[in-house]
C-alpha positions as CSV (number, residue, x, y, z in Angstrom):
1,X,28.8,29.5,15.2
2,X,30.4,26.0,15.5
3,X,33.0,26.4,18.1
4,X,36.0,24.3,16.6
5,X,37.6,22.5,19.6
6,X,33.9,20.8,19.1
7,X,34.2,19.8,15.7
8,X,38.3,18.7,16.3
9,X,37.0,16.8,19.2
10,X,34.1,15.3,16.9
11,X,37.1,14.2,14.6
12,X,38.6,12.3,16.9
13,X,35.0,10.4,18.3
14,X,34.5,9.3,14.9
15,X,38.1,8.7,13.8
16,X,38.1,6.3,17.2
17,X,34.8,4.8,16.2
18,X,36.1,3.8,12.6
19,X,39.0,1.7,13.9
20,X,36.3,0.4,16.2
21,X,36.6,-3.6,16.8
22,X,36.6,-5.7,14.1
23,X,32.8,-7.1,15.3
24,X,31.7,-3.8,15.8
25,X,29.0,-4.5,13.4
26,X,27.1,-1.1,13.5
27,X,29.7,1.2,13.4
28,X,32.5,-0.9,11.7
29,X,30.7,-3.3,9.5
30,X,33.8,-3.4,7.0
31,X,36.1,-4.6,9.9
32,X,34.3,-7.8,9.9
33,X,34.6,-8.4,6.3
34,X,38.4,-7.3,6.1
35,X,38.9,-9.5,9.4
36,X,37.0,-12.7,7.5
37,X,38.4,-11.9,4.0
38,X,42.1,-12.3,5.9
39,X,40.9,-15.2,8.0
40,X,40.0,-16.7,4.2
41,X,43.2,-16.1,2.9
42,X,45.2,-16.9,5.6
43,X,43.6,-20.8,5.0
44,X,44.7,-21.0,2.0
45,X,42.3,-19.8,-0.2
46,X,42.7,-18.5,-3.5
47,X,41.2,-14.8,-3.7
48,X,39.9,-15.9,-7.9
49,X,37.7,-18.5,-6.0
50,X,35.7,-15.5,-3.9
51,X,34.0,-13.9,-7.5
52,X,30.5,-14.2,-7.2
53,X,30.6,-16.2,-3.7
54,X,31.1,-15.5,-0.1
55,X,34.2,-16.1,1.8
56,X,32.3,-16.4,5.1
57,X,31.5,-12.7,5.7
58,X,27.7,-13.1,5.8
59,X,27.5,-15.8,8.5
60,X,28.5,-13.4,11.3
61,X,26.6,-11.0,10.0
62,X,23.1,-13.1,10.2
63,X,24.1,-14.3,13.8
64,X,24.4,-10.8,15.2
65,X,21.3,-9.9,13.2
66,X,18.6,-12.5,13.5
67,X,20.1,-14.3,16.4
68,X,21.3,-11.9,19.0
69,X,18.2,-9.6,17.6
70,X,20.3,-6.9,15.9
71,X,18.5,-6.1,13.2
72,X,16.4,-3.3,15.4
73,X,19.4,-1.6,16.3
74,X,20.3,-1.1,12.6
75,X,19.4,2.2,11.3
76,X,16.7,2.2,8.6
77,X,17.5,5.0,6.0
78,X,15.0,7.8,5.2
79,X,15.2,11.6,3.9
80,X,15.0,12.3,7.7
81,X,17.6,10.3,9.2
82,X,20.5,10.1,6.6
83,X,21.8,13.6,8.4
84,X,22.2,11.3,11.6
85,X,24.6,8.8,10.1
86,X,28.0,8.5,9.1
87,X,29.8,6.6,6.4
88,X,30.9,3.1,6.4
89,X,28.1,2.2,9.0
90,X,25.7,-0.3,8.9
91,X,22.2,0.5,7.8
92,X,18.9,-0.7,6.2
93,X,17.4,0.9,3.6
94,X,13.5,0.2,2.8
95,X,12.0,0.4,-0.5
96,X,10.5,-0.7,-4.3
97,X,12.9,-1.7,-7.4
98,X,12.3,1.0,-9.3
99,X,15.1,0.3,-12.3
100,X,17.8,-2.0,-12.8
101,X,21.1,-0.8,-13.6
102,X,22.8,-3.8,-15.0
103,X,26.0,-4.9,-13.4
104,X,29.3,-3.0,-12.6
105,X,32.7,-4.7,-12.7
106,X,35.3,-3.6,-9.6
107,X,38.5,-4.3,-8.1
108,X,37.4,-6.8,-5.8
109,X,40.8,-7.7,-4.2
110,X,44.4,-6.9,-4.7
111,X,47.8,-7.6,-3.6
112,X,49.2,-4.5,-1.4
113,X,53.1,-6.1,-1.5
114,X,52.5,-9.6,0.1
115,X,49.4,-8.9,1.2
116,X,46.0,-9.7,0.0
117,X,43.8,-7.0,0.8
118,X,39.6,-6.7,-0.1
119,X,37.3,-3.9,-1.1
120,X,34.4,-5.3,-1.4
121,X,31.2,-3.6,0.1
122,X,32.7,-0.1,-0.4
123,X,33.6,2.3,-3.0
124,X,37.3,2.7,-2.2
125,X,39.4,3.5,-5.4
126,X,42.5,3.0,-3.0
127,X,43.8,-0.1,-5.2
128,X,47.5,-0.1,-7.6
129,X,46.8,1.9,-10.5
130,X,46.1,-0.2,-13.8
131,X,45.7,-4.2,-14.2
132,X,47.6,-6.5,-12.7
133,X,47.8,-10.2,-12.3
134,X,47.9,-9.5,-8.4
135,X,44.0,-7.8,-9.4
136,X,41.0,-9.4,-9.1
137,X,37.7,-7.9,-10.7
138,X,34.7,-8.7,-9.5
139,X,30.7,-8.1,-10.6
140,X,27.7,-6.4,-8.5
141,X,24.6,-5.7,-9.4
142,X,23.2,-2.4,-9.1
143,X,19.9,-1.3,-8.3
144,X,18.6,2.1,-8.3
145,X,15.6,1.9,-5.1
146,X,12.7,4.4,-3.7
147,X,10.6,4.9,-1.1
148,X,7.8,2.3,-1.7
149,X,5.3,4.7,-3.8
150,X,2.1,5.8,-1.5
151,X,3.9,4.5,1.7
152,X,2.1,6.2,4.4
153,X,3.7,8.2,6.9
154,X,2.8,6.1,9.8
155,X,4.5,3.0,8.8
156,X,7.9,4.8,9.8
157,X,7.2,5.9,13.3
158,X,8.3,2.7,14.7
159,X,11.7,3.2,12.6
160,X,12.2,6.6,13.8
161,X,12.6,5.2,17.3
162,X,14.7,2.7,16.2
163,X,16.8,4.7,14.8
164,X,17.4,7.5,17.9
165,X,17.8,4.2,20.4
166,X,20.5,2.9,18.0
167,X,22.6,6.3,18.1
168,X,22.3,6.4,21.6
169,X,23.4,2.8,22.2
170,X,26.2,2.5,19.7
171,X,27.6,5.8,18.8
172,X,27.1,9.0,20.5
173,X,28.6,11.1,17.7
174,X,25.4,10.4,15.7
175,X,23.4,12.3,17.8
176,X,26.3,15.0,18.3
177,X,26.3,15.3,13.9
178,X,22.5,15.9,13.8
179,X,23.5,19.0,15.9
180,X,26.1,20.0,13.8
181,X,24.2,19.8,10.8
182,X,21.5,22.1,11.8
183,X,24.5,24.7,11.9
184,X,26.6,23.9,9.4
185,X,25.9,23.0,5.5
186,X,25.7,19.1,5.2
187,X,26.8,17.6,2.2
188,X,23.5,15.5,1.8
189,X,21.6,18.3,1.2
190,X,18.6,16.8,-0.3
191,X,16.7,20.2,-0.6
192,X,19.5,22.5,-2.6
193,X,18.2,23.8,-5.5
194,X,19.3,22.3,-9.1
195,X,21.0,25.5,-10.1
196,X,23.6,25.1,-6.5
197,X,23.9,21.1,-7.8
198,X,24.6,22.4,-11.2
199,X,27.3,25.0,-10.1
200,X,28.9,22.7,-7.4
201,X,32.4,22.3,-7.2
202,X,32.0,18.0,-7.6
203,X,29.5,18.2,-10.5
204,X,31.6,20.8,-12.0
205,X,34.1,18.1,-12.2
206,X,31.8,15.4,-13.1
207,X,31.0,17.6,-16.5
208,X,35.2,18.1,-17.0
209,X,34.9,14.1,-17.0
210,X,32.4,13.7,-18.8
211,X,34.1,14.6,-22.2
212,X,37.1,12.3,-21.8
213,X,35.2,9.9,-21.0
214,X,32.7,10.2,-24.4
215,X,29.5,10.3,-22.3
216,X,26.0,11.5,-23.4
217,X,25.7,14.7,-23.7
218,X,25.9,17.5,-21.0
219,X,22.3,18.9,-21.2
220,X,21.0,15.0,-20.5
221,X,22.7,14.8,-17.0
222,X,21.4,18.3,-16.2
223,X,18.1,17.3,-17.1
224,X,18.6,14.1,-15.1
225,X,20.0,15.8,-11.6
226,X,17.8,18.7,-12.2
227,X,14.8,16.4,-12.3
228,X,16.0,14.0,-9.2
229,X,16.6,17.5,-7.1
230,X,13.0,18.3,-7.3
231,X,12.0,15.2,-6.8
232,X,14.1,15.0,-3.4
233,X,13.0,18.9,-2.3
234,X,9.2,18.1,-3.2
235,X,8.7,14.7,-1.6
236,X,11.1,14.5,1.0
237,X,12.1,11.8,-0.8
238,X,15.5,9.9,-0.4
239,X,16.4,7.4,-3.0
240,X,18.9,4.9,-2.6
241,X,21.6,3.5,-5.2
242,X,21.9,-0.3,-4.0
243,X,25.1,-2.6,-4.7
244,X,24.0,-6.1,-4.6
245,X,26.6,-9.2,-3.9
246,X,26.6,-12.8,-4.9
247,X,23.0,-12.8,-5.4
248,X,20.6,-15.2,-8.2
249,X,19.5,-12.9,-10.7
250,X,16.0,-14.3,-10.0
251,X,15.6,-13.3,-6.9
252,X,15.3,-9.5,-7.3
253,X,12.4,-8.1,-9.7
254,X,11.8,-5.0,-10.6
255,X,9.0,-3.9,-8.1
256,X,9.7,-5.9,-5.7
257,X,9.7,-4.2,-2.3
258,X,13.0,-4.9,-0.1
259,X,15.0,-4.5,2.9
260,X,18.5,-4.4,2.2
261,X,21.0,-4.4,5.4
262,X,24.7,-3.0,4.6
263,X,27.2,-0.7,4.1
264,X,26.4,3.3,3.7
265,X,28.3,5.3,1.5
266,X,28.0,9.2,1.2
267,X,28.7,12.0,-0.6
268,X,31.6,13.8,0.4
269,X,33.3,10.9,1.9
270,X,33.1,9.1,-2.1
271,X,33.9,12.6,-3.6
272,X,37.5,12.5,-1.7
273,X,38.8,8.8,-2.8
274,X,37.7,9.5,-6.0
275,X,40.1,12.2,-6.1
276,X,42.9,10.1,-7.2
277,X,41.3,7.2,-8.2
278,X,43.1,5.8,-11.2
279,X,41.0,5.5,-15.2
280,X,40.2,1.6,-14.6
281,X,37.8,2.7,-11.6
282,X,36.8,6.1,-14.2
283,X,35.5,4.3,-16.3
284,X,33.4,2.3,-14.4
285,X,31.7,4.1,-12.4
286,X,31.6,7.7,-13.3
287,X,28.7,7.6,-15.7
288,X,26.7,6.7,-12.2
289,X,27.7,9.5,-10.6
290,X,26.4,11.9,-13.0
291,X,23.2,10.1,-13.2
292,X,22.8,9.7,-9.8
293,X,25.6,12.3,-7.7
294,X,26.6,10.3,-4.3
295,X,25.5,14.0,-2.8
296,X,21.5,13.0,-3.5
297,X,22.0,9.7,-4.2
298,X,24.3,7.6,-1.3
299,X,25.3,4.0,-2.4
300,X,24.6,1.2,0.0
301,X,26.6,-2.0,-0.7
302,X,24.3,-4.6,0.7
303,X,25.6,-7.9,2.6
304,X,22.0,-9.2,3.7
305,X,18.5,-8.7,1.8
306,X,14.9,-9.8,2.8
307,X,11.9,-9.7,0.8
308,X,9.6,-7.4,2.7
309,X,5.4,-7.8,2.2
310,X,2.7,-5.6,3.5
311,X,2.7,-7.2,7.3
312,X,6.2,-5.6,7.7
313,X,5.0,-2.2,7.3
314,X,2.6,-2.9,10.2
315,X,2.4,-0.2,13.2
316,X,3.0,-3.4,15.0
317,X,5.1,-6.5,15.3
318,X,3.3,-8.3,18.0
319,X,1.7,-11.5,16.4
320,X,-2.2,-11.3,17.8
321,X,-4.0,-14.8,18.3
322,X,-5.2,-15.9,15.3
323,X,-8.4,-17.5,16.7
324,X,-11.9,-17.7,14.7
325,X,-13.5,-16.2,17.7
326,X,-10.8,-12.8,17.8
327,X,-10.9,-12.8,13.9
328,X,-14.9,-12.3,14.2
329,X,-14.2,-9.8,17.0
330,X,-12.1,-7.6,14.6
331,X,-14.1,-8.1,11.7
332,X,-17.5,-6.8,13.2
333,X,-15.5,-3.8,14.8
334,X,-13.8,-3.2,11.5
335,X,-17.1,-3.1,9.7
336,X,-18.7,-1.0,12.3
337,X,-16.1,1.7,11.1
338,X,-16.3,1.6,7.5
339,X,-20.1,1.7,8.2
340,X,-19.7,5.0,10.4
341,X,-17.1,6.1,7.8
342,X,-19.9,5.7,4.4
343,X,-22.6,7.6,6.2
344,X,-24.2,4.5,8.1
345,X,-24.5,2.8,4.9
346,X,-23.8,-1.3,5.8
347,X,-24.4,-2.6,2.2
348,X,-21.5,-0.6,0.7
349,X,-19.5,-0.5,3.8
350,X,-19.4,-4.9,3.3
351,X,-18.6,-4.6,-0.3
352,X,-15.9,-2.0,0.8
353,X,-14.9,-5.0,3.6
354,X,-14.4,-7.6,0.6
355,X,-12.9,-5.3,-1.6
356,X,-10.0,-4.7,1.2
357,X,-9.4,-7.8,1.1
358,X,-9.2,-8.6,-2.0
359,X,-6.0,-9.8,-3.9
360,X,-4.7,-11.6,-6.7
361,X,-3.9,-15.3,-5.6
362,X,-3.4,-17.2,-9.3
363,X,-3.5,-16.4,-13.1
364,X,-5.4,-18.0,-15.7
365,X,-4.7,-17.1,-19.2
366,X,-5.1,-13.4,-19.3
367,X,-7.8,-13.3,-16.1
368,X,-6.4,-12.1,-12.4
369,X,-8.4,-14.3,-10.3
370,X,-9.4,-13.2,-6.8
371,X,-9.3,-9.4,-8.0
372,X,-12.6,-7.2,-6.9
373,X,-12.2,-3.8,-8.1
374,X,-15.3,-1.8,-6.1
375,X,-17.0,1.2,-8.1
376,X,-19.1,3.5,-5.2
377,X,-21.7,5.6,-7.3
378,X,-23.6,8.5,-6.0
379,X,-20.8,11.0,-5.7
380,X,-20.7,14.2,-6.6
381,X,-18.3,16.8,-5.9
382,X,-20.0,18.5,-2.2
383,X,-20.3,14.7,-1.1
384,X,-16.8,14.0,-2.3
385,X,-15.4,16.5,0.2
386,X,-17.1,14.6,3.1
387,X,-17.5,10.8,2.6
388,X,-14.7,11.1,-0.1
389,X,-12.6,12.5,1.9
390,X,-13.3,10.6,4.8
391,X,-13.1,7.3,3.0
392,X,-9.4,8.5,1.7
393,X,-8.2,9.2,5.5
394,X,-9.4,6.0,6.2
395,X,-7.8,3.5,3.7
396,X,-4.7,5.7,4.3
397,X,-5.0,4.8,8.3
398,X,-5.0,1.3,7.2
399,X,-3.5,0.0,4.9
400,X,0.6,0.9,4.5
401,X,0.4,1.8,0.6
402,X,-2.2,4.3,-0.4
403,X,-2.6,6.3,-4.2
404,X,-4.9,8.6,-5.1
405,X,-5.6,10.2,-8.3
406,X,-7.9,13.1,-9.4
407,X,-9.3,12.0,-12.8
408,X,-10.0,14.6,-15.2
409,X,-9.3,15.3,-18.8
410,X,-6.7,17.3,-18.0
411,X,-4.8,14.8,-16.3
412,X,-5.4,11.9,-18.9
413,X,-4.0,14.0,-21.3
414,X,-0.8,14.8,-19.4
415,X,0.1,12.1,-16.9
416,X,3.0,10.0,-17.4
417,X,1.0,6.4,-16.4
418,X,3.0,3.9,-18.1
419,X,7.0,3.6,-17.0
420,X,9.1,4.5,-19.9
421,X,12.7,3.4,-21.2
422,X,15.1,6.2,-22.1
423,X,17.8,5.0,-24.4
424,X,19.8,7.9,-23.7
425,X,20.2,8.2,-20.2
426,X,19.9,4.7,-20.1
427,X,17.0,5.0,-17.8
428,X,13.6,3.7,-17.0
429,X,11.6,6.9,-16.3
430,X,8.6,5.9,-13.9
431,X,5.3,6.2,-14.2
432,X,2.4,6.6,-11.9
433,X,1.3,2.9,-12.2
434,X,5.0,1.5,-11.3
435,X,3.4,0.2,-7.8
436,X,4.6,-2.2,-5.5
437,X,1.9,-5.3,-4.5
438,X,-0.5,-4.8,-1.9
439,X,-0.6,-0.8,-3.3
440,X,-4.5,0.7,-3.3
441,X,-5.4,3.0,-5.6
442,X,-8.2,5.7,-5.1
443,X,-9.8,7.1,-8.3
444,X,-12.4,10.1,-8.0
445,X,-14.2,10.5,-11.1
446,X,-16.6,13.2,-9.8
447,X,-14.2,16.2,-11.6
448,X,-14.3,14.6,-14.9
449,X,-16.2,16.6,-17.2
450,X,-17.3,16.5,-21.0
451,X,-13.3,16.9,-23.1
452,X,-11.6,16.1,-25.5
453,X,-8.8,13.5,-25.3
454,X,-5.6,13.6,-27.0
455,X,-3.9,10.3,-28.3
456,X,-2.2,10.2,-25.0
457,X,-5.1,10.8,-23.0
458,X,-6.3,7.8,-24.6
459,X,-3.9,5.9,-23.8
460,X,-4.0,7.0,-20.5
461,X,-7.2,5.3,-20.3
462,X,-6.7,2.2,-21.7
463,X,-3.7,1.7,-19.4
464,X,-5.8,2.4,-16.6
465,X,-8.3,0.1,-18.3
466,X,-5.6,-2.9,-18.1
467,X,-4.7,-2.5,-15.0
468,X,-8.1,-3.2,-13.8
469,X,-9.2,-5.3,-15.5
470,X,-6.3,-8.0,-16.2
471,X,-3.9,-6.5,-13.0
472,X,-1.2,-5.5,-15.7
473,X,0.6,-2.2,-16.5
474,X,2.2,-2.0,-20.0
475,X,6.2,-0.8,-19.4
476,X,7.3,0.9,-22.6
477,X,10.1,0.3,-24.1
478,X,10.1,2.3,-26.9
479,X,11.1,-0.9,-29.3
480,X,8.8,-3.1,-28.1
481,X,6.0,-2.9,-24.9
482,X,5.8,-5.5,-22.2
483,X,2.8,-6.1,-20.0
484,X,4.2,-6.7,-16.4
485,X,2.0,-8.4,-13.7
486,X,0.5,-6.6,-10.3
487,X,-1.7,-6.4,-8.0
488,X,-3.6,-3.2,-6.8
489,X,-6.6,-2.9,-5.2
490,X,-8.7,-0.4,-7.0
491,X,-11.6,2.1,-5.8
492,X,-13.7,4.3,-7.8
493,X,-15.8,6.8,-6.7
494,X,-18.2,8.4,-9.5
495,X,-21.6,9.9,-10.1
496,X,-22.5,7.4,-12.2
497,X,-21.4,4.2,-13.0
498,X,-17.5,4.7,-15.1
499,X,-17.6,4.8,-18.6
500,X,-13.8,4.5,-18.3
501,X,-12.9,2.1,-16.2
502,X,-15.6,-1.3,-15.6
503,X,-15.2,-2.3,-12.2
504,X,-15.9,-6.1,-11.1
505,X,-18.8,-4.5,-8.7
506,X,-20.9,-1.1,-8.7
507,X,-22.0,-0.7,-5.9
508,X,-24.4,2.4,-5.5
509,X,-23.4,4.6,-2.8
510,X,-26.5,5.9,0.1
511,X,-25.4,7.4,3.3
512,X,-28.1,8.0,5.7
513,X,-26.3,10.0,8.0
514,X,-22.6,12.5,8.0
515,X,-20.2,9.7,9.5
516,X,-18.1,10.8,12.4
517,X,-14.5,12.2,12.2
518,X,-13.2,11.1,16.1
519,X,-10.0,9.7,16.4
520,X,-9.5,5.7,16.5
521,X,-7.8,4.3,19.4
522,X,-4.7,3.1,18.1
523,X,-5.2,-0.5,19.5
524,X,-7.9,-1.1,17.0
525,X,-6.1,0.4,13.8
526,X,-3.0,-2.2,14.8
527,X,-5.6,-5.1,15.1
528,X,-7.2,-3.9,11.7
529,X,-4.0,-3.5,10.3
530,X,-3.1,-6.9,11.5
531,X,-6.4,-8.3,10.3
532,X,-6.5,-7.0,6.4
533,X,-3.2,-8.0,6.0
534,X,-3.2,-11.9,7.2
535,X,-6.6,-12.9,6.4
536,X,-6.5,-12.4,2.8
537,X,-3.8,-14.5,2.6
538,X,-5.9,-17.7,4.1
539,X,-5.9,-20.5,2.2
540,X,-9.8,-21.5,0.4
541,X,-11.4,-24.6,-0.4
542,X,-14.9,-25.7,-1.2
543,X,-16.0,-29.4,-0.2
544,X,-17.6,-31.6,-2.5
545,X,-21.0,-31.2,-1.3
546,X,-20.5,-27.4,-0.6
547,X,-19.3,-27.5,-4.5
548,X,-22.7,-29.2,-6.0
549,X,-24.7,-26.5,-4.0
550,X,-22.6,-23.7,-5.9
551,X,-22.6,-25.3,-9.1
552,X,-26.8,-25.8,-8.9
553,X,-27.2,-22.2,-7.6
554,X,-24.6,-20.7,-10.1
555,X,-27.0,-22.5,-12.9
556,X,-29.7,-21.1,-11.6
557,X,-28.7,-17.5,-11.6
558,X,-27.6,-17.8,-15.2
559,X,-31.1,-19.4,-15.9
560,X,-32.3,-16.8,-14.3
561,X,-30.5,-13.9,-16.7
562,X,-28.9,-14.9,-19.5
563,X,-27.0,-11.7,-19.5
564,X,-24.7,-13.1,-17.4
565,X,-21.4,-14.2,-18.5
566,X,-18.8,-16.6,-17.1
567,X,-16.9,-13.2,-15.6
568,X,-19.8,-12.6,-13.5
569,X,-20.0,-16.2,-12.1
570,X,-16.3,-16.5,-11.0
571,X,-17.0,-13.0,-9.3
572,X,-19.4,-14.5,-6.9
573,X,-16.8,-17.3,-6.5
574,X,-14.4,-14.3,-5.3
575,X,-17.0,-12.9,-3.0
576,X,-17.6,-16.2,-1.3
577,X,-13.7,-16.9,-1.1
578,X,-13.3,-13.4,0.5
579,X,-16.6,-13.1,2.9
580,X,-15.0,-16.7,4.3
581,X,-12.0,-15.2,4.8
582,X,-13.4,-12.1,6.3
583,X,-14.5,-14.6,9.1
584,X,-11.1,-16.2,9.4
585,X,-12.4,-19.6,7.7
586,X,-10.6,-21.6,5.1
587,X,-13.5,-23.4,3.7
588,X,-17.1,-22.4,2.3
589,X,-19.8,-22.8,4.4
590,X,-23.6,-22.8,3.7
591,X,-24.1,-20.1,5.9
592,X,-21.4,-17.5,4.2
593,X,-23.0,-18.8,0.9
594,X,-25.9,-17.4,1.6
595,X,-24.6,-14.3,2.5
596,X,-22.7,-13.7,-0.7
597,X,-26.2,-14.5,-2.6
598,X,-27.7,-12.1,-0.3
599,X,-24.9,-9.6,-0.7
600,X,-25.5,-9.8,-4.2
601,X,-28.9,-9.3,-4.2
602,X,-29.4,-6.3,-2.2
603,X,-26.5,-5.1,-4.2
604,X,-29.1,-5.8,-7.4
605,X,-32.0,-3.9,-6.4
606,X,-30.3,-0.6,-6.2
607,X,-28.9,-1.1,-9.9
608,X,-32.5,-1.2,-10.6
């Protein structure tokens, strides 16, 4: 049992912690903006100038973040530690674009008496009932957010930390609510089954609503919630409804991975305003709140947003010596690794090197150029469970976003691949291939057997067939399809080489030994991390008289076998950009040309 006195006294922490001063940016972020907002006004500003622009709330804001070094004692939201905090605090929420919602008009400011008063960066429906010319609506855009698909579980450890140093530093009642909760039913609930959602007291309401309001139809936001609630309990998955301020349309894309810094609002807290909240407010925003209830889905109403890219999801932040000679160290321990890992094969453990560091740096026409998809052959299903598996672990222990599918008929025939518009939610319903940049995907072919496919097991295919090929997924929008740019690094692992899907190299796969399983010292798996991660984003150039080299040996080769087409020439191109890279060198140099052609023709003779 909770004993009361501690729950009365609990009241009164966080009641003290909400008036808070007005810079108390972590626990009273929305005292700063009121405090700015009235520092605005009181210079004679006119409140119809602040739509779409900031009033000077953000500059304090950055200087306590990136100056005096507060961003790490901002909380970073997750399924595990959204029980830990409390409403109207400051956190961070990480992860992909997954839709966007279009805009939402609200009561930006209005005139309490004589007083100009702000609600911007919350959900407060305390404002005069109706429109008035003491009103002032405002636009935000709204953005529905995941975890980043495939984000491994170690890129959060460091957050974790974060997160129980802040509670301890800047509120003890944090701490003192993750106890409660453990006794006592939270209303974030993210693992209640869809039946308890359905029969809840606010969704209840929500469907009473719903009728005045002319809404879709009942059974379409019981799918909806239904399908989100199994989503959360199976995943332990937290998604994140994002309110976006004064921003360029441009600079937010759909898959874009971000990190957006502001305001948390929760469930119960936005169930009780909205308990008189008058029918201007209804109507904007209720249709949200069936799609996505405030009890799964909290609302954060961002004041500060950073592009994030792989090297942010790094175990480490410490910024290693990017010297040729500690590049070269890394590299050879590295290799030494994946060598162990494929069975003390080198050949494909080089390849697997190359294809790690592989990304797609420009687009010509329709070709992704620096793309090298890798295809190991010589699997079958008992060698799958022991280099396949150990392969899997070891991508996953390296790089931050990791997929993995399980070809089979089966699966062609009933996976949802492609992202898919639904007119009548209003919803784009994602598909497997909605990944962010920098995402590798894993596909083992050795439980594909002789089927039949259905025409959406076809498709299947040829979506997959895209993607590696020209690094595009086709988004349907049921009117009309759109073909929307990526970049994932894709392994196959096959008997033979894939029928399905052509990879820019097949490699055949020959282990001479059962590769060890010990555990890596967690000083090499930051430096590895470190090391895929920045040198594949080096710069490359090839020098005039490294250039005529290429251009007589590529004419040779093609001399040589006229098979060859102009695809296979730029591959080799890719292979020399990436083994230069590999040794931290910006430039093509005899000697790494020679290793590509040697590369390539080892690579040869076991085609043969």
């Amino acid at each position: 049992m909770v004993d009361r006195r501690e729950i009365g006294i609990e009241r009164q922490r966080e009641n003290a912690a909400m008036v808070g001063l007005p810079y108390d940016f972590l626990v009273n972020p929305l005292g700063a903006v009121r405090s700015t907002f009235e520092k605005a006004i009181t210079s004679g500003s006119n409140p119809a100038s602040f739509d779409g622009k900031d009033w000077g709330a953000l500059e304090p804001f950055r200087h306590f973040l990136f100056d005096q070094n507060g961003l790490s004692k901002v909380p970073i939201l997750n399924a595990s530690s959204v029980r830990c905090v409390q409403t109207n605090t400051l956190v961070r929420f990480r992860g992909m674009i997954q839709d966007m919602l279009g805009n939402e008009f609200y009561v930006g400011a209005y005139k309490d008496g004589t007083t100009w008063k702000t609600t911007k960066y919350t959900d407060s429906f305390q404002c005069p009932t109706g429109v008035s010319p003491d009103m002032r609506i405002w636009e935000r855009r709204l953005l529905y957010c995941v975890p980043v698909p495939g984000q491994n579980s170690w890129t959060e450890s460091s957050s974790l930390g974060e997160i129980n140093h802040s509670a301890e530093g800047t509120s003890e009642t944090r701490q003192k609510r993750c106890r409660l909760d453990e006794n006592a039913v939270d209303h974030m609930d993210l693992h209640a089954p869809s039946d308890e959602l359905q029969n809840s007291s606010s969704t209840k309401k929500l469907k009473d609503e719903q009728l005045s309001l002319g809404l879709q139809s009942q059974n379409i936001s019981t799918a909806a919630t239904s399908s989100l609630s199994t989503l959360c309990a199976e995943r332990d998955f937290l998604p994140c409804l994002v309110k976006v301020y004064d921003t360029v349309e441009s600079e937010l894309k759909l898959n874009d991975v971000f990190e957006f810094i502001g305001v948390i609002t929760l469930g119960t807290e936005q169930k009780a305003e909205k308990d008189d909240h008058d029918e201007f407010s209804d109507g904007l925003s209720e249709d949200l709140s069936v799609q996505f209830p405030p009890d799964m889905v909290p609302r954060l109403h961002c004041v500060i947003h950073r592009k994030l890219a792989v090297h942010d999801f790094l175990r480490t932040s410490h910024v290693l010596e990017p010297t040729t000679h500690r590049i070269k160290e890394i590299r050879a321990t590295l290799l030494n690794h994946l060598t162990v890992t494929l069975g003390n094969d080198g050949l494909a453990a080089h390849f697997l090197l190359l294809h790690l560091l592989s990304k797609v740096h420009a687009r010509v026409d329709s070709m992704a150029v620096g793309k090298l998809s890798l295809n190991l052959t010589g699997f079958n299903r008992e060698s799958m469970s022991i280099f396949g598996n150990q392969l899997r672990l070891t991508v996953k222990s390296l790089l931050p976003f990791t997929e993995y599918i399980p070809l089979t008929v089966e699966y062609l025939n009933t996976a949802s691949l492609a992202p898919k518009k639904d007119y009548e939610i209003n919803r784009l319903v994602p598909g497997v291939l909605q990944l962010a940049e920098g995402t590798h995907l894993m596909i083992d072919e050795t439980q594909l057997e002789v089927g039949t496919l259905s025409s959406l097991g076809v498709e299947n295919a040829r979506l997959l067939k895209n993607l590696m090929e020209l690094q595009k997924v086709e988004y349907d929008f049921k009117y009309y399809k759109m073909d929307m740019a990526t970049d994932v690094q894709l392994l196959i692992l096959s008997e033979g080489k894939s029928n399905i899907l052509p990879a820019d190299l097949v490699v055949p796969f020959q282990p001479s030994s059962v590769g060890s399983s010990a555990i890596t010292d967690i000083d090499a798996l930051e430096a590895w991390g470190w090391y895929l991660s920045n040198v594949r984003s080096l710069p490359h150039s090839i020098g005039s008289e490294m250039q005529q080299v290429v251009e007589n040996d590529l004419v040779a080769v093609k001399q040589a076998d006229r098979s060859l087409g102009s695809q296979d020439l730029s591959r080799l191109l890719t292979i020399g950009r990436l083994v230069s890279a590999s040794y931290g060198e910006t430039s093509l140099s005899l000697e790494h040309w020679q290793m590509v052609k040697e590369l390539e023709r080892l690579r040869r003779e076991r085609l043969t």
